[in-house]
C-alpha positions in Angstrom: -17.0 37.7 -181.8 -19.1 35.5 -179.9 -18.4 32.3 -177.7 -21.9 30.0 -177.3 -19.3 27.1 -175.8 -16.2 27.3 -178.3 -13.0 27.1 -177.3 -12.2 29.3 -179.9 -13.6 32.8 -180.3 -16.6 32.8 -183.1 -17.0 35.8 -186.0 -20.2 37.9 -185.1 -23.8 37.6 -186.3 -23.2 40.2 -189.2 -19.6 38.5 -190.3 -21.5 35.4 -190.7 -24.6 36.3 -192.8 -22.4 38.7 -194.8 -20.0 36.1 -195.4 -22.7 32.9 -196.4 -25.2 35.7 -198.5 -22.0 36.8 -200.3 -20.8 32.7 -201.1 -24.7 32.5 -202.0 -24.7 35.3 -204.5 -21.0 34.3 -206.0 -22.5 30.9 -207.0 -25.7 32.8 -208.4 -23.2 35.5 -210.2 -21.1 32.4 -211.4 -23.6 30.4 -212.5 -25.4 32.6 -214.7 -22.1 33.6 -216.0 -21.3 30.3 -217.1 -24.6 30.2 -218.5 -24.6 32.9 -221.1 -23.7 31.0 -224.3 -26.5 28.3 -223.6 -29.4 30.6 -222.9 -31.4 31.4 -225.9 -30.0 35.2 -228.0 -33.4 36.5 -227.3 -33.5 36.3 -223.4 -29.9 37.2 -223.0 -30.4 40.9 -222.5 -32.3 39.8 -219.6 -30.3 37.4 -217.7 -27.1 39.7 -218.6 -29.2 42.1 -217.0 -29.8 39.9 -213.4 -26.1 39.2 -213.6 -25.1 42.6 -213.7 -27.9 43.8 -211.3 -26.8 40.6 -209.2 -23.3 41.7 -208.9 -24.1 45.3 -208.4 -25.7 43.7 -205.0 -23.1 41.6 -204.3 -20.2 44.0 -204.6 -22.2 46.5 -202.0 -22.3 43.9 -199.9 -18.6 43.0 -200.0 -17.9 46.7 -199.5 -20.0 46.6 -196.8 -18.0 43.1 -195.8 -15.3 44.6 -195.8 -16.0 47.6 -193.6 -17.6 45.3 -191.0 -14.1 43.5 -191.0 -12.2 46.3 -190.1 -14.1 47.2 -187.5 -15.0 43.7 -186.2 -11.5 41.8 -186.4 -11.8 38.5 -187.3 -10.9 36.0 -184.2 -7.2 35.5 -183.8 -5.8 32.3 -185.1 -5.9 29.0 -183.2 -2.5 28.6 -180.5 -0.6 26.2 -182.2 -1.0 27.0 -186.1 2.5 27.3 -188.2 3.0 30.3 -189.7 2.6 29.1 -193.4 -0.7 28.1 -192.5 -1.6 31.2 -190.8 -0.2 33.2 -194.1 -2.0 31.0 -196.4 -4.9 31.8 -194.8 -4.4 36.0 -194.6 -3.3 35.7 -198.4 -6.2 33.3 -199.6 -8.6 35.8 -198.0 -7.0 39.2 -199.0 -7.2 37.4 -202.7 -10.7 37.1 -202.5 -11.5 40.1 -201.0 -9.0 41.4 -204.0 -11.0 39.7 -206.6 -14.6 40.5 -205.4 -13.7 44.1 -205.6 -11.7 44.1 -208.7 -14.4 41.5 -210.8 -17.2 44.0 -210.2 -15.3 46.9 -211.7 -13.9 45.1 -214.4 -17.9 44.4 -215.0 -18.9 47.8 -214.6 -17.0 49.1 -217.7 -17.8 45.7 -220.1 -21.2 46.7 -219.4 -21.2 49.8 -219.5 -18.7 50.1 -222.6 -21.0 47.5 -224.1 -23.6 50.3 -224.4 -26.4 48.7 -221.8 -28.4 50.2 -219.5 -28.4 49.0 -216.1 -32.6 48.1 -215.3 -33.5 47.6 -212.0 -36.6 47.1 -212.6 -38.4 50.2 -211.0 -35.9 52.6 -212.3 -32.8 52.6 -215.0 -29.5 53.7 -214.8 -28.1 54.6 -218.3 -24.6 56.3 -218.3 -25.2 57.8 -222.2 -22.3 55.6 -223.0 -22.3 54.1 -227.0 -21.3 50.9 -227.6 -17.2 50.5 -228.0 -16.5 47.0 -228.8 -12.4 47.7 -228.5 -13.0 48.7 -224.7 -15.9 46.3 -223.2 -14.3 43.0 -225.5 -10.8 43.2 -223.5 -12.8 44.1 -220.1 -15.0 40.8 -220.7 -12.3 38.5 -220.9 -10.6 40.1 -218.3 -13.9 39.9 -216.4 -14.1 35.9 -217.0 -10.4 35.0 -216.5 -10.9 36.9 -213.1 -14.1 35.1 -212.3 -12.6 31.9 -212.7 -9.6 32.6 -210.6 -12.1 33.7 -208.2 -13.7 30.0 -208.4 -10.0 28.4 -207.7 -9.8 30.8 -205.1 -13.3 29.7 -203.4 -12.4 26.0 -204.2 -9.1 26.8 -202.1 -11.3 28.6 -199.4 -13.5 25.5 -199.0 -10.5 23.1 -199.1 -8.9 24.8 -196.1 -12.4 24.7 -194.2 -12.7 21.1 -195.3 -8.7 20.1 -194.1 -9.4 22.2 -190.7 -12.2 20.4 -189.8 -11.3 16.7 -190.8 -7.7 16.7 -191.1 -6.6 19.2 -188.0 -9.8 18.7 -186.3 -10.2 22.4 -184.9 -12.9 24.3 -184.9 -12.2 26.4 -187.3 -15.5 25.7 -189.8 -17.5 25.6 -186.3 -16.7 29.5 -185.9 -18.4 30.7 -189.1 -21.8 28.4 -188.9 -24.2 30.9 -188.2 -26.0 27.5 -186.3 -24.1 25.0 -183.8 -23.9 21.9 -185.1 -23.4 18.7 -183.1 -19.9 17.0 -184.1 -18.4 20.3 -185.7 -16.7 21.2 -182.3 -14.4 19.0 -180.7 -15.6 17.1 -177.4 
């Protein structure tokens, strides 16, 4: 945690790229997951492919998240929060912690199961696996019902940034900008 004029302790250089590259690549993810009906049949493979490969990256990087929190605690709550909002907050980030580990496994065996090779574009990773439609159909759905709670769970996450910075006026936002921006702390 670092200070640079805060009031409130601010998370660490690392927390703070980890945390915006990982929001970056869950709206990349997302996006070409929403996407996969409207994209041509032939280029499919390929963009199933990126989202897969994609995801691969991400989930390493919320591993590696996730290990960086445990040994980087995040700053202690502002003096003055009630306790449902300091539970809200625990459970709203242990549930998407939850789902960025669990949506990336559930991938893992639709893919797999699916009979597709991983391609990474220098080298491919085939697990010799054929193609059973009653195991990857199940772990698709489960995949995309997942992924869209993950959404509601991001659209919660920004809601709570969005209410602590104009409604309760903390500087709560401030602590995970990686730059300080004028009117984001209070005077």
């Amino acid at each position: 945690m670092t200070n640079s004029g805060l009031s409130q302790p601010r998370y660490d250089g690392m927390a703070m790229v980890l945390h915006w590259v990982v929001a970056a690549l869950i709206l990349v993810v997302g996006g070409l997951g929403l996407l996969f009906d409207a994209i041509p049949r032939a280029g499919r493979p390929f963009w199933i492919n990126m989202h897969a490969v994609i995801g691969l990256l991400m989930f390493g990087l919320v591993l590696l998240r996730i290990l960086w929190r445990l040994s980087h605690p995040a700053p202690e709550p502002e003096a003055g929060w009630s306790r449902p909002i300091v539970l809200a907050s625990k459970f709203t980030h242990l549930g998407l912690y939850a789902l960025l580990i669990i949506i990336p496994l559930v991938g893992i065996v639709a893919y797999v199961w699916h009979g597709r090779v991983f391609d990474f574009g220098l080298f491919k990773l085939a697990f010799g696996v054929a193609s059973q439609k009653g195991i990857y159909e199940p772990a698709e759905e489960v995949h995309g019902a997942l992924a869209y709670l993950l959404m509601a769970g991001v659209g919660l996450h920004i809601l709570g940034a969005l209410w602590h910075q104009f409604v309760a006026k903390d500087e709560i936002l401030a602590r995970m900008l990686p730059l300080r921006r004028r009117g984001l702390e209070k005077p």
